[in-house]
TORPA-4810 file (N, C-alpha, C, O; in nm, 3 decimals):
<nodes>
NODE_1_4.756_-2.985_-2.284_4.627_-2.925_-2.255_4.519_-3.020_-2.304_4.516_-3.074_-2.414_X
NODE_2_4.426_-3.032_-2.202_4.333_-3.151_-2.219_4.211_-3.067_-2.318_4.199_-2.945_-2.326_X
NODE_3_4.149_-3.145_-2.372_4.008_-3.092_-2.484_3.902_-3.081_-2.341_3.878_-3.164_-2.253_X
NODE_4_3.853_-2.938_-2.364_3.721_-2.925_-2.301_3.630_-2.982_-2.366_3.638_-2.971_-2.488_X
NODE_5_3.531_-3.047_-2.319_3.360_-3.065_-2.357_3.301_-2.979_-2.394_3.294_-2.887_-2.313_X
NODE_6_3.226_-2.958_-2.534_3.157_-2.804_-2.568_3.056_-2.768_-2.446_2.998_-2.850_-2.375_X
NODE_7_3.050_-2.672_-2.442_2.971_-2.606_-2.326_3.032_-2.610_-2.168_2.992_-2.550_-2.068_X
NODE_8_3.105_-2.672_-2.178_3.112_-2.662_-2.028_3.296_-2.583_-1.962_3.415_-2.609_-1.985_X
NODE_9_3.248_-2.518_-1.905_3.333_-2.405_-1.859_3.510_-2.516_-1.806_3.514_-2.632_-1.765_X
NODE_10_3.593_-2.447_-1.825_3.716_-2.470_-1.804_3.712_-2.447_-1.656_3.625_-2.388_-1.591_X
NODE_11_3.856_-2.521_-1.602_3.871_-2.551_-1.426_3.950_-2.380_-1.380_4.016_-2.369_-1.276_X
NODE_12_3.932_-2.283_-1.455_3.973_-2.178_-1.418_3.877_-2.072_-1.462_3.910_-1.959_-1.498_X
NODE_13_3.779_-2.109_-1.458_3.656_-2.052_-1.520_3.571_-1.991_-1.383_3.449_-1.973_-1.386_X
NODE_14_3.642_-1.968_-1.283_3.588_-1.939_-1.161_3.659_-1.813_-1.110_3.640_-1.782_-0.993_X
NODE_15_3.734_-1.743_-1.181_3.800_-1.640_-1.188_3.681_-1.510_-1.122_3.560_-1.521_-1.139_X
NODE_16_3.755_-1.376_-1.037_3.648_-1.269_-1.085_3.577_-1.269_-1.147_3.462_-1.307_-1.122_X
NODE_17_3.632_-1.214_-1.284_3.570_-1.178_-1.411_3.421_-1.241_-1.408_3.313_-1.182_-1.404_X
NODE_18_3.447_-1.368_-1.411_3.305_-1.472_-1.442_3.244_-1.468_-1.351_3.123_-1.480_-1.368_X
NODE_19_3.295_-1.449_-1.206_3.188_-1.438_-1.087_3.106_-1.263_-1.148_2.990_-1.224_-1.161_X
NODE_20_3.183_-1.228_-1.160_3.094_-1.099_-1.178_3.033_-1.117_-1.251_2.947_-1.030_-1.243_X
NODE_21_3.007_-1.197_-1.354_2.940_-1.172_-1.472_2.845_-1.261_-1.444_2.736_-1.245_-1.499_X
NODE_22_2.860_-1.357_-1.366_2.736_-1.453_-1.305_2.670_-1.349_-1.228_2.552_-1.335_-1.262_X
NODE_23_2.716_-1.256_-1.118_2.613_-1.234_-1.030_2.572_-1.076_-1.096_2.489_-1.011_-1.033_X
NODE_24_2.616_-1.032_-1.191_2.559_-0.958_-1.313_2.421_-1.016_-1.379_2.308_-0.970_-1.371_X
NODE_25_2.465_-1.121_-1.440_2.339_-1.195_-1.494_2.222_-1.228_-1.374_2.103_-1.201_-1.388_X
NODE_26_2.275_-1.282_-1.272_2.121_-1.332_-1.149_2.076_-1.169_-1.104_1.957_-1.161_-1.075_X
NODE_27_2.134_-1.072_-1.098_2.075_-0.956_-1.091_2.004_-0.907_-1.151_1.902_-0.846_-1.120_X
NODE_28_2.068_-0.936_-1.290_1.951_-0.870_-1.424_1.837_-0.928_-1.429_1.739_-0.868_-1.473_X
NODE_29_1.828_-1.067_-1.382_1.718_-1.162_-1.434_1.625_-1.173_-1.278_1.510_-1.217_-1.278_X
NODE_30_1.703_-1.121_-1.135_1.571_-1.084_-1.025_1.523_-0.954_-1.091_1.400_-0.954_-1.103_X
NODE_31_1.567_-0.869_-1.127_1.547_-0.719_-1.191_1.417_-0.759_-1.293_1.303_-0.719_-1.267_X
NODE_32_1.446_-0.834_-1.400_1.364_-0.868_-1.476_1.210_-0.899_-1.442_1.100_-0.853_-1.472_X
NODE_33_1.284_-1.050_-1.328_1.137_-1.120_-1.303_1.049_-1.025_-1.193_0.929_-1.052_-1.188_X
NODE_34_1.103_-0.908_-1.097_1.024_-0.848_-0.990_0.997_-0.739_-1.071_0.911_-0.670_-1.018_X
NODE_35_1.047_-0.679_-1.215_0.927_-0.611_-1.320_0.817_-0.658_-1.324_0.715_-0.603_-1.282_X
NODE_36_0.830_-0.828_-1.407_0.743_-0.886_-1.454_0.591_-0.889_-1.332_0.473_-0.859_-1.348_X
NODE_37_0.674_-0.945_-1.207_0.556_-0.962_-1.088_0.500_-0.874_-1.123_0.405_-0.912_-1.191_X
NODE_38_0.506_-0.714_-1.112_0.493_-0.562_-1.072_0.364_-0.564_-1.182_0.247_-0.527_-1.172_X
NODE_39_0.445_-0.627_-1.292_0.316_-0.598_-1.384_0.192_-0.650_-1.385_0.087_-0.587_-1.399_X
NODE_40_0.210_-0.834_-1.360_0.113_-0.914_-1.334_0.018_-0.842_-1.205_-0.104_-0.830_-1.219_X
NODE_41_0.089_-0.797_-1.080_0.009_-0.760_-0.980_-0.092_-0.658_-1.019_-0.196_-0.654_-0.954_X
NODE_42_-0.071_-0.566_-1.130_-0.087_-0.477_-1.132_-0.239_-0.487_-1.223_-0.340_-0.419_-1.204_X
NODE_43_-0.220_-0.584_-1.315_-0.294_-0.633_-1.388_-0.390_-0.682_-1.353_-0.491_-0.674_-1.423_X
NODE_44_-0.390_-0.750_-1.226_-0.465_-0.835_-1.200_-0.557_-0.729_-1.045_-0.640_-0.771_-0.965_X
NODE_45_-0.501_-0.602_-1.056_-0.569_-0.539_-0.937_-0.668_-0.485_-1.046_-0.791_-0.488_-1.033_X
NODE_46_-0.610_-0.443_-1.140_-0.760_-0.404_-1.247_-0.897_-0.495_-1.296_-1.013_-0.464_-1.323_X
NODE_47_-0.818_-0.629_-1.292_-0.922_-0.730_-1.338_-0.993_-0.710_-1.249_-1.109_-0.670_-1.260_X
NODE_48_-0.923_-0.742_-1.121_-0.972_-0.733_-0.949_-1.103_-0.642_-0.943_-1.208_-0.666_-0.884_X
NODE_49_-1.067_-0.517_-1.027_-1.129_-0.386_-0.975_-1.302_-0.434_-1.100_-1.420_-0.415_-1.070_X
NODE_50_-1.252_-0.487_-1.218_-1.331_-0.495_-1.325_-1.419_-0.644_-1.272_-1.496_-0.699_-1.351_X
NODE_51_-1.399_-0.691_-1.151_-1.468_-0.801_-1.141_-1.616_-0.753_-1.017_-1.734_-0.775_-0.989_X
NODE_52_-1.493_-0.676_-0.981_-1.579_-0.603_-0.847_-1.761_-0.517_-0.897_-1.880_-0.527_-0.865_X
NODE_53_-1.666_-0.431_-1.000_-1.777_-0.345_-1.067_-1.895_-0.419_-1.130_-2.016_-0.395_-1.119_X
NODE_54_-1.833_-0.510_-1.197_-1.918_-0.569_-1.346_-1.977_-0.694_-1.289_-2.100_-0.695_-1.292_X
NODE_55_-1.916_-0.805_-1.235_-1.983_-0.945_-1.210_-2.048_-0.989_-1.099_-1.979_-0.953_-1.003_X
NODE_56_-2.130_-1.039_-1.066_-2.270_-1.056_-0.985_-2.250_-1.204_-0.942_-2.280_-1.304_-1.007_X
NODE_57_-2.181_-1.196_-0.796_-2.110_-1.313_-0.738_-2.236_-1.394_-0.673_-2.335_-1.342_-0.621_X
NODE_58_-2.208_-1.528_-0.687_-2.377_-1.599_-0.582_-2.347_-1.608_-0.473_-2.406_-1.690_-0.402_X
NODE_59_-2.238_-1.520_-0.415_-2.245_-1.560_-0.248_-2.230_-1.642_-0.169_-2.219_-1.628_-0.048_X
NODE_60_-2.227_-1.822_-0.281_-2.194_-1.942_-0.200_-2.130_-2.021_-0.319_-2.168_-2.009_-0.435_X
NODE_61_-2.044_-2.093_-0.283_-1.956_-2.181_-0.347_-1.829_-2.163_-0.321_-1.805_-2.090_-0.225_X
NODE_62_-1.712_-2.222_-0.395_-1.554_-2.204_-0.357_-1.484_-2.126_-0.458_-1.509_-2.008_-0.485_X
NODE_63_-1.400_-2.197_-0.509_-1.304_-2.189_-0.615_-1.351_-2.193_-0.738_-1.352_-2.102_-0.821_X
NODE_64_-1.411_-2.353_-0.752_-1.457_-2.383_-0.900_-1.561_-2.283_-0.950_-1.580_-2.259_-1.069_X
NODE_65_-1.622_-2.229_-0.852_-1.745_-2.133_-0.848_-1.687_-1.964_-0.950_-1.747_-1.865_-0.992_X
NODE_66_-1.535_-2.012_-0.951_-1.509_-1.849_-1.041_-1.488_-1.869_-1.187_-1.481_-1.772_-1.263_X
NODE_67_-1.477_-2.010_-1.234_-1.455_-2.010_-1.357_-1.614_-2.060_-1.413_-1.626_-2.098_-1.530_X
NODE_68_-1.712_-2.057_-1.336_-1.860_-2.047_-1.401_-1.955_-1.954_-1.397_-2.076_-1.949_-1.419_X
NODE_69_-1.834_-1.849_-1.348_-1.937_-1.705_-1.396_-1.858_-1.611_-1.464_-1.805_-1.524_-1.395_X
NODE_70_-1.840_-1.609_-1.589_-1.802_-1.551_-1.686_-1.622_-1.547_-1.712_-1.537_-1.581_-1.629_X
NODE_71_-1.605_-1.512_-1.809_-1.472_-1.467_-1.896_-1.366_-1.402_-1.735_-1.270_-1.459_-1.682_X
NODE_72_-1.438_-1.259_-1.692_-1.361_-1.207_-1.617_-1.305_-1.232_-1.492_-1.187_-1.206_-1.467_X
NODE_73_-1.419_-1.304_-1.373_-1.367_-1.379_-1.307_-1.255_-1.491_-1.354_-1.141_-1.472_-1.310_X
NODE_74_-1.276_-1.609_-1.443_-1.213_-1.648_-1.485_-1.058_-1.611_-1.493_-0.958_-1.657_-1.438_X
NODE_75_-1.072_-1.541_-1.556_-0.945_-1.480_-1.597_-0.827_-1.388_-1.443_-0.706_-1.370_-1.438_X
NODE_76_-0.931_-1.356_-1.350_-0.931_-1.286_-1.274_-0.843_-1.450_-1.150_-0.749_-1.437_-1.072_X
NODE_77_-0.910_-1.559_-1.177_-0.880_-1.653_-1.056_-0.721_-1.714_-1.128_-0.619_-1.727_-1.062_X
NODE_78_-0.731_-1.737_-1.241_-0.620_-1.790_-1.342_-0.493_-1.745_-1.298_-0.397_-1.811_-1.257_X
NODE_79_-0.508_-1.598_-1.315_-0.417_-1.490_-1.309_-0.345_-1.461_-1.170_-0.236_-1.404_-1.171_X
NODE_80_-0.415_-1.505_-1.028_-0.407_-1.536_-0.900_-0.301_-1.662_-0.905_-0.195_-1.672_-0.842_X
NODE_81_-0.363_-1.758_-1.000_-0.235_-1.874_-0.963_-0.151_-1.893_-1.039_-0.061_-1.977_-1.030_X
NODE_82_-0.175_-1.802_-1.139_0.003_-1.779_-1.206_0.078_-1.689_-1.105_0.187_-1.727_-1.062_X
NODE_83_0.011_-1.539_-1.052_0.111_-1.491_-0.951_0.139_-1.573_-0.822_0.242_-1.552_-0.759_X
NODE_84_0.043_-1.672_-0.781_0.169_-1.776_-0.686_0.257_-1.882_-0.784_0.337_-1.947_-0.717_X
NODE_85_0.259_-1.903_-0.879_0.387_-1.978_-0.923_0.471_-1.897_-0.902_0.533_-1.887_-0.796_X
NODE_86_0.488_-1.813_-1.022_0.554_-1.692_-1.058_0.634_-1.663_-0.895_0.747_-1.700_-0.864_X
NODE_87_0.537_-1.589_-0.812_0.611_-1.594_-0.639_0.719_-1.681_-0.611_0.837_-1.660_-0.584_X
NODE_88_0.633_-1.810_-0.628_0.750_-1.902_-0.563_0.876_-1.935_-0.683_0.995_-1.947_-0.650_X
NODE_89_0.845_-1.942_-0.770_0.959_-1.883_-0.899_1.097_-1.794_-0.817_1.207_-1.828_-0.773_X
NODE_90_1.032_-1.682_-0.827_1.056_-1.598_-0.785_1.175_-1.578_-0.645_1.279_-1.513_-0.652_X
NODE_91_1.130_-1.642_-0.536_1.133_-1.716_-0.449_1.318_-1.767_-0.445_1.427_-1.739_-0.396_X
NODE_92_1.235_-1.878_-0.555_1.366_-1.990_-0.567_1.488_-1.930_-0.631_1.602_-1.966_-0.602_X
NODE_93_1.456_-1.823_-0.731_1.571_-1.744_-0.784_1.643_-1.643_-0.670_1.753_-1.600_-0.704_X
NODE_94_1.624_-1.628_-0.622_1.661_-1.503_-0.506_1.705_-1.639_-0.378_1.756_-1.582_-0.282_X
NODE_95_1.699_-1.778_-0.359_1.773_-1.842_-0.265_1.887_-1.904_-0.326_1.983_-1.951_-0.266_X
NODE_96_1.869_-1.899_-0.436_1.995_-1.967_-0.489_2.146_-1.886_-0.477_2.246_-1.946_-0.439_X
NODE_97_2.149_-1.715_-0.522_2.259_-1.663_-0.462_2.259_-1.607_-0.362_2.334_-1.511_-0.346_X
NODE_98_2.158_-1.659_-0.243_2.187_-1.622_-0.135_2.161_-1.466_-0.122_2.221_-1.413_-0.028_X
NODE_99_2.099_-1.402_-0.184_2.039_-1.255_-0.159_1.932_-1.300_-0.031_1.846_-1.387_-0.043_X
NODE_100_1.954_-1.234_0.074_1.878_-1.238_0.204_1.778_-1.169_0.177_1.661_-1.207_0.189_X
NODE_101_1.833_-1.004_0.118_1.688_-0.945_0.142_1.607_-0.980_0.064_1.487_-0.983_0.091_X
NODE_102_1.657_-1.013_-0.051_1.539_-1.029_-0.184_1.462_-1.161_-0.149_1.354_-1.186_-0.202_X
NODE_103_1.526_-1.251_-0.050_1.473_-1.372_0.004_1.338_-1.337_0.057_1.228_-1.376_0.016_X
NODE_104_1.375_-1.230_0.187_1.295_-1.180_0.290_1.167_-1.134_0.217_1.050_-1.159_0.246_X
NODE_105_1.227_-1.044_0.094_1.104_-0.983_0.049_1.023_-1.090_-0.039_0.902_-1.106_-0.028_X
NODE_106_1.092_-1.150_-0.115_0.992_-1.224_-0.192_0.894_-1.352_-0.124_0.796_-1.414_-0.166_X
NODE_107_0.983_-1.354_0.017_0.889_-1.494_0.107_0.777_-1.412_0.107_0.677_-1.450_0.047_X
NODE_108_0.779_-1.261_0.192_0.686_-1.216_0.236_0.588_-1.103_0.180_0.524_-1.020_0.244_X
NODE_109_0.598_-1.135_-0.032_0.553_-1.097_-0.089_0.467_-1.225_-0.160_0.355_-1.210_-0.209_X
NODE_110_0.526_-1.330_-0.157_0.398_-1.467_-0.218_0.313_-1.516_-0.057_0.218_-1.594_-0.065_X
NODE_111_0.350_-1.474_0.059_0.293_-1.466_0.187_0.111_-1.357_0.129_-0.010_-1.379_0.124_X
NODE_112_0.196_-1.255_0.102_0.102_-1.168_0.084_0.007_-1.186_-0.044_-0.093_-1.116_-0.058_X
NODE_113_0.050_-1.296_-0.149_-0.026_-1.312_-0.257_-0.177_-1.400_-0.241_-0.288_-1.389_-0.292_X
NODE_114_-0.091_-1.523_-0.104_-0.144_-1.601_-0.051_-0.220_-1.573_-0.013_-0.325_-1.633_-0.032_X
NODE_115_-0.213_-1.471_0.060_-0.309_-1.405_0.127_-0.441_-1.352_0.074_-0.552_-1.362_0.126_X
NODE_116_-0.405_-1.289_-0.051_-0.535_-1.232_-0.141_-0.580_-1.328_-0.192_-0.703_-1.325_-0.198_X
NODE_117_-0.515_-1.453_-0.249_-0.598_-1.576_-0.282_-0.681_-1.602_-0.203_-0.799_-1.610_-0.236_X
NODE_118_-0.629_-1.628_-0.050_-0.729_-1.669_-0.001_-0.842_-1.590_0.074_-0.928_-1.659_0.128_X
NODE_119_-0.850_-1.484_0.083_-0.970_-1.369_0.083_-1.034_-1.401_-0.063_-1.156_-1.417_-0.067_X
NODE_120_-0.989_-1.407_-0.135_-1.102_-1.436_-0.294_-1.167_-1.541_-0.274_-1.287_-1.540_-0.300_X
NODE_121_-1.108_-1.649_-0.225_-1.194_-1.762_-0.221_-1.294_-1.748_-0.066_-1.387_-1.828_-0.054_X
NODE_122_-1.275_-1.675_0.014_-1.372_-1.617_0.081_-1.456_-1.525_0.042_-1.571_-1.523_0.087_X
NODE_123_-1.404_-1.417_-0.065_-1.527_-1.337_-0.113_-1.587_-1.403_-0.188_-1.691_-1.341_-0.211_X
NODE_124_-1.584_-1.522_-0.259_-1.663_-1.607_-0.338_-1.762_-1.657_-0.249_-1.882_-1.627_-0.252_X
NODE_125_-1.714_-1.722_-0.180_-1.802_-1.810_-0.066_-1.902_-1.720_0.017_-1.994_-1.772_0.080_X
NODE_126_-1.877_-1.562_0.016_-1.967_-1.483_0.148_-1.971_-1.331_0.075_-2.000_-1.240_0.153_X
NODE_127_-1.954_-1.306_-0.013_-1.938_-1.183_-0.040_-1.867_-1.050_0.005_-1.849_-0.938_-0.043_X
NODE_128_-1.840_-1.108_0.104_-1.838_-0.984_0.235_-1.730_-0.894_0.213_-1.638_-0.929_0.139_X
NODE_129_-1.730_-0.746_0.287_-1.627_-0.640_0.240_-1.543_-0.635_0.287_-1.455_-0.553_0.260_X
NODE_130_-1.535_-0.757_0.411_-1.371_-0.754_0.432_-1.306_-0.853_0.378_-1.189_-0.875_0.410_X
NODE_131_-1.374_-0.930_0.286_-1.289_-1.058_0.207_-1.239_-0.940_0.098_-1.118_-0.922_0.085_X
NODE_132_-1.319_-0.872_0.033_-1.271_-0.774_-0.094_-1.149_-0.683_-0.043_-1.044_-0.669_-0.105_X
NODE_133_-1.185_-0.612_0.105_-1.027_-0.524_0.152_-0.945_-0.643_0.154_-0.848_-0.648_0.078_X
NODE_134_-0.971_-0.738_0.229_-0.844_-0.838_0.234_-0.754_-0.883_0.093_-0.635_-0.913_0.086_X
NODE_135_-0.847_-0.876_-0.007_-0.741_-0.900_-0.119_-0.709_-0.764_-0.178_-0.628_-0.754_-0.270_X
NODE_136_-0.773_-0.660_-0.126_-0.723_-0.566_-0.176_-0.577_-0.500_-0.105_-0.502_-0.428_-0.172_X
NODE_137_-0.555_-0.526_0.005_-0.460_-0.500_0.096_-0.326_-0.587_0.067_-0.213_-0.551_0.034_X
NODE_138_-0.399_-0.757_0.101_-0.318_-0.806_0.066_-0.202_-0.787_-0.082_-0.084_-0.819_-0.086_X
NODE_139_-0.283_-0.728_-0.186_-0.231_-0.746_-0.319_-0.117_-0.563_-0.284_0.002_-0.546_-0.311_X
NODE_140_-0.200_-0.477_-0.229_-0.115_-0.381_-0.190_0.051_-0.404_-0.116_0.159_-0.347_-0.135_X
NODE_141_0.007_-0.514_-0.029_0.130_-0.514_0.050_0.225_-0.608_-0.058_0.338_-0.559_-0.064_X
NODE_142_0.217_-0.678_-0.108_0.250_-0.747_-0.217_0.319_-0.682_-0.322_0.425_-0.735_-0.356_X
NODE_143_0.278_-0.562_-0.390_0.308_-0.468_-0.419_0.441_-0.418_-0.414_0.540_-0.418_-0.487_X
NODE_144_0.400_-0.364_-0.272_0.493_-0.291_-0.199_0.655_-0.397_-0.154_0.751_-0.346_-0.095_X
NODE_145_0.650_-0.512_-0.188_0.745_-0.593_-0.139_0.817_-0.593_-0.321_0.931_-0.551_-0.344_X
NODE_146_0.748_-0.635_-0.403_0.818_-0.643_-0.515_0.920_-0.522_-0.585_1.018_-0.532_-0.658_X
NODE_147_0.857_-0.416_-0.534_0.873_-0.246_-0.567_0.995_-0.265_-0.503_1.099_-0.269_-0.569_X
NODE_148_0.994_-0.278_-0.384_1.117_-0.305_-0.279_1.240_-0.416_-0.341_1.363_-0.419_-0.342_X
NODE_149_1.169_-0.470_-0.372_1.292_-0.566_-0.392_1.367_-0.559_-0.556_1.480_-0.598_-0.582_X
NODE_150_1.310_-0.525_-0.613_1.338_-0.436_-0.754_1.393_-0.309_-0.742_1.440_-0.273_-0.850_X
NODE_151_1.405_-0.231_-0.660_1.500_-0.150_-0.578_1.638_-0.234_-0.527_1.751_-0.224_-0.573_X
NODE_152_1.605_-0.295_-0.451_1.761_-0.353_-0.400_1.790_-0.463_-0.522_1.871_-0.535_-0.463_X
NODE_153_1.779_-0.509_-0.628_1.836_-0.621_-0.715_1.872_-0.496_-0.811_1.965_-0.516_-0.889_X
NODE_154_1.821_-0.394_-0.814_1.860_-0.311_-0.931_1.992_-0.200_-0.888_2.021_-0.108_-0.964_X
NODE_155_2.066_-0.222_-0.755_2.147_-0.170_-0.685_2.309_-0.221_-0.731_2.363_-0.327_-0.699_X
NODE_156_2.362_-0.117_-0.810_2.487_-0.127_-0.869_2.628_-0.123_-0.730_2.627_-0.048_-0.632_X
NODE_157_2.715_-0.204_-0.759_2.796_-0.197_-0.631_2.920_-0.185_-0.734_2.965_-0.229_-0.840_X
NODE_158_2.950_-0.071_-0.601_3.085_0.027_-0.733_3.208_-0.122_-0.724_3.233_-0.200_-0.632_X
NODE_159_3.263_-0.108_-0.870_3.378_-0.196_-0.894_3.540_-0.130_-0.871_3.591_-0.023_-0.902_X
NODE_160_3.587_-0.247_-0.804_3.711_-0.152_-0.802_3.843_-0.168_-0.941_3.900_-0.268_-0.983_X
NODE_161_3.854_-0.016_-0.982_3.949_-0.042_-1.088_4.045_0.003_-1.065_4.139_-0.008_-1.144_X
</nodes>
């Protein structure tokens, strides 16, 4: 019997057992990270809502234009491009074991993040109330895809004993 290398799994280490316990673990950890989204989205529909109420937009400029009017925008545009990392994060964990739906949903949940980004950087630039529904919709449908897909990763498949 030859000496294994610390850490690294033996040539029979591909057994059941360990497959299950691998696709145990990538379940727990889409489970985990489409919490985490759920929360960030959620967070950031309040900032959303607290930017709407409270801060006094100039109607012209882009992007750079949100981190020079106060704390909340700020925080409000920041928080937008951590939930597209995070997405495509997200994303990449759900192609690696080949989960289709969680694929489907998470393409067409950083689709939908994309989307509210870029209505913000139109309500920056014009004010207007369909740049504000647009990220408000967008962040809804967004939502609604993570909810979904945290449903199917959190889906136990009976074992046979």
């Amino acid at each position: 019997m030859s000496a294994q290398p610390a850490g690294r799994p033996s040539q029979d280490a591909g057994g059941p057992a360990v497959l299950a316990t691998r696709e145990d673990s990538s379940a727990r950890r889409l489970r985990q990270a489409s919490l985490g989204m759920l929360v960030m989205l959620i967070a950031q529909y309040a900032v959303g809502i607290g930017v709407n109420l409270f801060v006094s937009l100039p109607g012209h400029g882009g992007v750079g234009q949100a981190y020079a009017h106060g704390p909340l925008l700020a925080i409000h545009a920041s928080l937008g491009l951590l939930l597209i990392v995070t997405g495509a994060r997200l994303l990449i964990l759900a192609i690696r074991p080949r989960r289709t739906a969680l694929v489907v949903l998470f393409t067409l949940g950083l689709l939908a993040i994309v989307a509210a980004a870029v209505n913000g950087a139109l309500f920056l630039g014009n004010g207007a109330n369909g740049s504000s529904m647009g990220m408000a919709m967008s962040t809804a449908s967004a939502l609604l895809c993570y909810v979904a897909a945290l449903y199917i990763a959190g889906g136990r498949q009976p074992r046979e004993g």
